[in-house]
C-alpha positions in Angstrom: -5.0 19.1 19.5 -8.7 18.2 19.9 -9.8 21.5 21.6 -7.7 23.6 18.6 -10.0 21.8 15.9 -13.2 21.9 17.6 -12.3 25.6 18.0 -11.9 25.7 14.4 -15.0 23.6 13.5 -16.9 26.4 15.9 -15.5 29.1 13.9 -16.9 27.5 10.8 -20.3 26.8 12.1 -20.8 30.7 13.3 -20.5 31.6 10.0 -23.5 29.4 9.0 -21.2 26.7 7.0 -20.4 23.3 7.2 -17.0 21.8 8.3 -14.7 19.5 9.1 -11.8 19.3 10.6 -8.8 16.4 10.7 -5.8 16.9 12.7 -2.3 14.3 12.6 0.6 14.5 15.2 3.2 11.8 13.8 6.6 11.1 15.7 9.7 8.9 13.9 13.1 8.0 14.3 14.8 6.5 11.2 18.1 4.8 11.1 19.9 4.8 8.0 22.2 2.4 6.2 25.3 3.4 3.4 28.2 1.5 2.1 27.7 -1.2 5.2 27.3 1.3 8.4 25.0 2.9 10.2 25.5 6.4 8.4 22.6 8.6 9.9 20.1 8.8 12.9 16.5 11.2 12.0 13.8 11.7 14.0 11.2 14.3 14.8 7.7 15.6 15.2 5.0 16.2 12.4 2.3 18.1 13.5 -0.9 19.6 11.2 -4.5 20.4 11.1 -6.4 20.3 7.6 -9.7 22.3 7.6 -12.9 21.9 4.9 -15.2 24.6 4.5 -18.5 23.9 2.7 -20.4 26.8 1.4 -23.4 25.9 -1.1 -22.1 22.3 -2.6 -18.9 24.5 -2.9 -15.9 23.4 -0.8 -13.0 25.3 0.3 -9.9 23.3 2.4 -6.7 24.5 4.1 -4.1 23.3 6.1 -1.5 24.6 8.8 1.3 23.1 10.6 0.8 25.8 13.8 -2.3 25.4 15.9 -2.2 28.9 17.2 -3.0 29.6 12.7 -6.0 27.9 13.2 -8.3 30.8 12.9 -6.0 31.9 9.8 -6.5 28.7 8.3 -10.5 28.9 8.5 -10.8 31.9 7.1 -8.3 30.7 4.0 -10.7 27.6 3.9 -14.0 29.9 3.4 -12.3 32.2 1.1 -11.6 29.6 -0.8 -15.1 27.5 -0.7 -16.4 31.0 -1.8 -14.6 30.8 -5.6 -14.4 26.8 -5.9 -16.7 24.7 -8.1 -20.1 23.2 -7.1 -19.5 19.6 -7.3 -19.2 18.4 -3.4 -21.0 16.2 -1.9 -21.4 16.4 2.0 -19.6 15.2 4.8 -20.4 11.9 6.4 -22.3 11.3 9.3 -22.0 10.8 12.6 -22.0 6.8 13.6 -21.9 4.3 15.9 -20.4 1.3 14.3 -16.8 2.2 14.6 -15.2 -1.3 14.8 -12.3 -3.0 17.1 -9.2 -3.3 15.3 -6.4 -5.4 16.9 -2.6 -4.9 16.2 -2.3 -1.4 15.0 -1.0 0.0 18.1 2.3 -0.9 20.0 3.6 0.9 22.9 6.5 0.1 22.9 7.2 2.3 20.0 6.1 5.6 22.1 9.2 5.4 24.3 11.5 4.1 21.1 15.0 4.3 22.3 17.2 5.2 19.1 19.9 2.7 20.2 17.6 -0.2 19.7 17.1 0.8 16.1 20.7 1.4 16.3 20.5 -2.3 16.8 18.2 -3.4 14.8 19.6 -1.9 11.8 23.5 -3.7 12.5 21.2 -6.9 12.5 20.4 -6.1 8.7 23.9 -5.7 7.9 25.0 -8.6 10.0 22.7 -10.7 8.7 23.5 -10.2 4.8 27.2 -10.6 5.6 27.1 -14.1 7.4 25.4 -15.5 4.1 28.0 -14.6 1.9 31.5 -11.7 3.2 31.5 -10.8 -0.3 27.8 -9.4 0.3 27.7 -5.1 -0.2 25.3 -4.0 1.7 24.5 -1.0 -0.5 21.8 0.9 1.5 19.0 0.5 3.7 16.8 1.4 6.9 15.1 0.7 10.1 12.4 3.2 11.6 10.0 3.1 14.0 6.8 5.4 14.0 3.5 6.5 16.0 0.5 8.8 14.9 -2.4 10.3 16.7 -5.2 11.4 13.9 -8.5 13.1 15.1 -11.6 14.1 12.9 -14.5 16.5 13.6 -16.6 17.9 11.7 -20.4 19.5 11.7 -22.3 16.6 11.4 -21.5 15.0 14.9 -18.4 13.1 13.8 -15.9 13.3 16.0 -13.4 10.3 16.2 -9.2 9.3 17.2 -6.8 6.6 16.7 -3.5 6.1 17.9 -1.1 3.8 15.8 2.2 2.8 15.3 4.5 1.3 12.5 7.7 -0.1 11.8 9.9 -1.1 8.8 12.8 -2.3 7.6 14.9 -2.6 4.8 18.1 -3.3 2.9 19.7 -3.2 -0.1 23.0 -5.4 -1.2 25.0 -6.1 -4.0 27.3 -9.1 -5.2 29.3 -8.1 -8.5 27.1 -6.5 -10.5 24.0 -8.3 -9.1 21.7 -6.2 -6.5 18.6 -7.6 -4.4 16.9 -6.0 -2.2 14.2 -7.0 0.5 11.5 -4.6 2.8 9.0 -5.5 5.4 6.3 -3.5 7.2 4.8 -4.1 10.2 2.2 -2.1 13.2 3.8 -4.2 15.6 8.0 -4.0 16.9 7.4 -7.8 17.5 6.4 -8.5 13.7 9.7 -7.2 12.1 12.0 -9.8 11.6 15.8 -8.1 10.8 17.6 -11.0 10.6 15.8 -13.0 8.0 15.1 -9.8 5.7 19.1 -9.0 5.6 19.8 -12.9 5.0 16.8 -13.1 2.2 18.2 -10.0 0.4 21.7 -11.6 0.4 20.9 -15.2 -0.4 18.9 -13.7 -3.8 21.7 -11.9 -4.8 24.1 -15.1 -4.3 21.2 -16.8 -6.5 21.3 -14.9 -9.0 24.9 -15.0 -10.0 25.9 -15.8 -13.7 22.7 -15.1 -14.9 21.7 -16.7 -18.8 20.0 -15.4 -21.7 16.7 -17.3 -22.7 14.9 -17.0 -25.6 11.8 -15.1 -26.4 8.3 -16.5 -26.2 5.1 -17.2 -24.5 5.5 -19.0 -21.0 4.1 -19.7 -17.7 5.4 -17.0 -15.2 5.1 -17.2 -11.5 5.3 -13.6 -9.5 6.1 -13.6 -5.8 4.4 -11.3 -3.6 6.5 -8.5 -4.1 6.4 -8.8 -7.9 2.4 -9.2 -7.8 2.4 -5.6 -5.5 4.2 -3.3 -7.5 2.3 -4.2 -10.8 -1.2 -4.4 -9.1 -0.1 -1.5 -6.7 -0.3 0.7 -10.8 -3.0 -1.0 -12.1 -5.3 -3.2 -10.8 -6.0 -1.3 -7.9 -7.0 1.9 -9.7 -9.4 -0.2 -11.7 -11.5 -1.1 -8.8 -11.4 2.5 -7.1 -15.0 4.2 -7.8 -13.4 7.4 -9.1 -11.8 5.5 -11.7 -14.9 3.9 -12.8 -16.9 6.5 -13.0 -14.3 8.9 -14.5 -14.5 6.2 -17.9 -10.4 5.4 -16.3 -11.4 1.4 -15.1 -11.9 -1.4 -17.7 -14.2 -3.1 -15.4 -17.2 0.0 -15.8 -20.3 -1.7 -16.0 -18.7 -5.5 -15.1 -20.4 -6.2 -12.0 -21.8 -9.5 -11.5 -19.9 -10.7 -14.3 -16.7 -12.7 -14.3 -13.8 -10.5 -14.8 -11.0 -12.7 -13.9 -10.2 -16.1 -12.8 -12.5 -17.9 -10.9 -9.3 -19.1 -8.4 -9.3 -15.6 -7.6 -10.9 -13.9 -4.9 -10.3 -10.1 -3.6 -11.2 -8.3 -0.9 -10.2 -5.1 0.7 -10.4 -5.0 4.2 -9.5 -2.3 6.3 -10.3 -4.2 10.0 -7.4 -6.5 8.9 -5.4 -7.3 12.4 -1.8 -6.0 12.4 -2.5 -4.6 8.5 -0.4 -2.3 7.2 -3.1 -0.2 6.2 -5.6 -1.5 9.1 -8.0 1.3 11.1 -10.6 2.2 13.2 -11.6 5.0 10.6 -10.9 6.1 6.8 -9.6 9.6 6.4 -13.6 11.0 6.6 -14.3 9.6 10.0 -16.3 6.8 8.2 -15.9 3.3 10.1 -13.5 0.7 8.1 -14.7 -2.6 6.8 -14.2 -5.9 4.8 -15.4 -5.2 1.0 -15.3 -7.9 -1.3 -14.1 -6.8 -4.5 -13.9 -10.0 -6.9 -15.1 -13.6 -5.9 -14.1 -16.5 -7.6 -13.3 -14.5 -10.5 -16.9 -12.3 -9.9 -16.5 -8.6 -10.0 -18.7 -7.5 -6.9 -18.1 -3.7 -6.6 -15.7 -0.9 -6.4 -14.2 0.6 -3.4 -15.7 4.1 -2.4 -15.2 7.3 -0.2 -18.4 9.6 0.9 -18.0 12.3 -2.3 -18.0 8.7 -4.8 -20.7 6.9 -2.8 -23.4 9.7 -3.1 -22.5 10.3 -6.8 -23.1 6.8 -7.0 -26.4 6.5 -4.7 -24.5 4.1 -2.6 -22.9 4.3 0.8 -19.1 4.8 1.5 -16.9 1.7 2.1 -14.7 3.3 4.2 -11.9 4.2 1.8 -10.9 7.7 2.3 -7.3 8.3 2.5 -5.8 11.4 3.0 -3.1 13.1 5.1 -3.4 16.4 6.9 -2.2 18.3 3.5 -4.4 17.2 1.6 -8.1 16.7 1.0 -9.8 12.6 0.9 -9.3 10.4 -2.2 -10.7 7.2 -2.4 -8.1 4.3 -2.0 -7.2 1.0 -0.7 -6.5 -0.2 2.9 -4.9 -3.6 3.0 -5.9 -5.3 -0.5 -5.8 -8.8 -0.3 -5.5 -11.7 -3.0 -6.8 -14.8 -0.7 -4.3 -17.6 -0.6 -4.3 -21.0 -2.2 -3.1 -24.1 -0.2 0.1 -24.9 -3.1 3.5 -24.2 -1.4 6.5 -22.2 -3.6 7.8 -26.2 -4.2 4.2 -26.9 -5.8 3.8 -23.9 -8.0 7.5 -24.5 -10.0 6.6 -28.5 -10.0 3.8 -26.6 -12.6 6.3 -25.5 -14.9 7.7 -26.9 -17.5 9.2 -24.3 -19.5 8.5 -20.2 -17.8 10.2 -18.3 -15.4 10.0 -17.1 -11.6 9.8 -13.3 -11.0 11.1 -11.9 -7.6 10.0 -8.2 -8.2 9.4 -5.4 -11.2 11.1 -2.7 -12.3 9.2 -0.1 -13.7 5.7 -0.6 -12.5 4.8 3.5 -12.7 5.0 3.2 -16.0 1.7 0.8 -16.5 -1.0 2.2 -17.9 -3.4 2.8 -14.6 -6.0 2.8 -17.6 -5.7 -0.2 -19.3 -3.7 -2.2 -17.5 -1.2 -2.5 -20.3 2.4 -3.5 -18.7 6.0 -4.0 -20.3 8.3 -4.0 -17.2 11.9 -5.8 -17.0 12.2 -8.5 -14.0 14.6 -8.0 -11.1 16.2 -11.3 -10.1 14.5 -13.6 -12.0 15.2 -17.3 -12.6 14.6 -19.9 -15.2 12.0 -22.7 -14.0 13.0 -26.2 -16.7 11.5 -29.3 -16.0 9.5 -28.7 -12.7 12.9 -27.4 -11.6 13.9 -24.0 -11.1 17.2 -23.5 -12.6 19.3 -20.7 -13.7 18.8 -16.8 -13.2 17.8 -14.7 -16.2 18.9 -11.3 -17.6 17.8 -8.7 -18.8 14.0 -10.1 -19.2 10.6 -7.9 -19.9 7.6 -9.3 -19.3 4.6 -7.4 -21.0 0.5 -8.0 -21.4 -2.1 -6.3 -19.7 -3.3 -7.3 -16.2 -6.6 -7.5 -17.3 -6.0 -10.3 -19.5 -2.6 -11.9 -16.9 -5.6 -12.2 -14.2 -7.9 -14.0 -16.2 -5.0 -16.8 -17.0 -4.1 -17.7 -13.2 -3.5 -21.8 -13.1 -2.6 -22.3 -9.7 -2.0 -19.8 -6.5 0.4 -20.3 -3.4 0.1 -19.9 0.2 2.8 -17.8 1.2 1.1 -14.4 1.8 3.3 -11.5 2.7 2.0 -7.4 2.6 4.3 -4.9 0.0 2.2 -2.0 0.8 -1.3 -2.0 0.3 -0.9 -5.4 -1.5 -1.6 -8.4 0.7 -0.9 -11.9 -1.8 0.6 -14.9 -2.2 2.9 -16.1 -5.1 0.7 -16.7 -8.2 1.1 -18.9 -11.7 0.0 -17.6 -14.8 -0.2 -19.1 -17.9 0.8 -17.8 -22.1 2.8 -14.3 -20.4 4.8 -12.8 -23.0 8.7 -12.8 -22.0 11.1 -10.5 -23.8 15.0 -10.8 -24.0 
């Protein structure tokens, strides 16, 4: 794979342009869940080059998925360069600093037998049966995957990583009550069947018979999984350098001031071991770091790829993203919400009168803008008295995130990763709650 790009960087630099070149072999196997059984076994080979052509500040980019179209796919990237607009910035540079990054990489996963997921998967459905035989178990999945990614290009970069991932999930239903539960790992080791199929079944035996609860403004405490798919929308877009200096973030011109509470400190770091989103390199070849973001409630920058940076007369974070179809965008790696010391037990003796949010529905619709947010809760519960009591339905909560991250009281310790999104259960205080 590497010789077929450096051919295709060659090709480029004969012409008197500048290139680059990123290449991604992925392999997977995917066992899939229906109606309680194993209903389906996937697996295969992704394989693609992408190729950038620079011609003037102009840039051009292409892709194939055959490496004997690789000459094809140069001269689409020039033609290309030749008629786009004149807005690019460079490539980045060639460097030395590329760090050591632990957990991303198991190998057991290269020689995956597809009867061990086989396995793996019955433990899901095993495991939400034993809590409860009424338990559905509606849907689900267990994959394993590994990737090879390579980047050249014509300033000397020229850079590979081999990782792996694995995740699992289910989905169940009691009556008309459904849960669900997911985890992601790098590691085989780090996935933990068993308890996600028994955590997805236990919340749907919780939240039988749910009550109606009046309207108002009340303390509302979000669980990991809740916190990731509103910040996931919102939040994170905000502190992206493309949204800031495309007028898109509410935090434009907010650094050095404080932007939220001053419990809360964010970083985003991308030499996280075993991260979900942990590497050696973004998706320009530019080493990956730790960035922090906000501390104790301080706005300290944005999170940039090379074509942001130089607009911005700063250097790259290391926050490129991309795939082989497509050209880099500036994004997170692992973006993490530092813990508190309060267990789950501490954070409802807080409440008096609110509620406890397992997840959202409905994040995508969240204004990436201004963080405005009216999304209905998914197996909530009522928290009375320092207790937490019934479960709710049919509840909204609404506000804007940049006014629910300023109102923070008190923040957990149990950290879990939904994606990109690496936090701990969080209180917040005077959240509107809708029936």
């Amino acid at each position: 794979m590497l010789d077929v790009m450096e051919r295709g960087l060659a090709a480029l630099m004969r012409e008197g342009y500048e290139g680059e070149a990123f290449g991604m072999r992925t392999r997977f196997t995917s066992i899939r869940i229906e109606d309680g059984r194993i209903s389906g076994l996937d697996g295969g080979e992704v394989l693609g080059i992408g190729i950038r052509c620079a011609i003037s500040g102009k840039v051009g980019f292409s892709y194939t998925t055959d490496p004997q179209r690789i000459e094809g796919c140069v001269k689409e990237a020039i033609k290309l360069a030749k008629v786009a607009g004149s807005d690019f910035r460079g490539f980045p540079d060639r460097s030395s600093d590329y760090p050591s990054v632990d957990g991303i990489f198991d190998p057991d996963i290269l020689e995956f037998d597809p009867d061990r997921g086989v396995e793996y998967a019955t433990m899901l459905i095993d495991a939400a049966k034993e809590v409860d035989g009424r338990i559905d178990v509606t849907g689900g999945e267990f994959s394993v995957s590994s990737a090879s990614s390579w980047i050249v290009n014509s300033n000397g970069v020229e850079v590979c990583e081999n990782s792996t991932s694995v995740g699992a999930s289910v989905s169940v239903a009691l009556g008309e009550v459904a849960a669900w539960q997911e985890q992601e790992a790098r590691l085989l080791a780090m996935i933990d069947c068993e308890r996600i199929g028994r955590e997805a079944a236990l919340l749907a035996v919780r939240s039988q018979n749910p009550v109606k609860i009046e309207t108002g403004i009340r303390p509302v405490i979000l669980m990991p999984a809740a916190i990731s798919s509103l910040l996931s929308y919102t939040t994170i877009n905000h502190l992206l350098a493309e949204s800031v200096q495309e007028m898109r973030s509410p935090y434009r011109d907010k650094v050095g001031e404080e932007v939220m509470s001053p419990l809360l400190s964010i970083t985003d770091d991308g030499r996280l071991n075993n991260g979900v989103g942990s590497g050696i390199f973004d998706g320009e070849g530019v080493p990956t770091q730790r960035t922090v973001l906000v501390e104790e409630g301080v706005l300290k920058g944005f999170l940039y790829d090379t074509y942001t940076a130089r607009k911005d007369g700063v250097e790259s974070t290391g926050n490129a993203t991309r795939t082989f179809d497509t050209t880099p965008a500036v994004g997170p790696t692992n973006f993490i919400i530092e813990p508190g010391t309060a267990s789950g037990e501490d954070l409802i003796t807080e409440v008096q009168d609110g509620i406890l949010v397992t997840d959202l529905i409905g994040a995508h619709t969240a204004s990436r803008t201004s963080g405005e947010f009216s999304l209905l809760v998914h197996n909530g519960f009522r928290i009375e008295s320092g207790e937490m009591t019934d479960p709710i339905r049919q509840v909204m909560i609404s506000g804007s995130t940049v006014d629910l991250l300023r109102n923070v009281s008190l923040i957990g310790s149990d950290t879990r990763q939904y994606g990109a999104v690496v936090s701990p259960s969080i209180l917040f205080e005077d959240v509107q709650v809708t029936q």
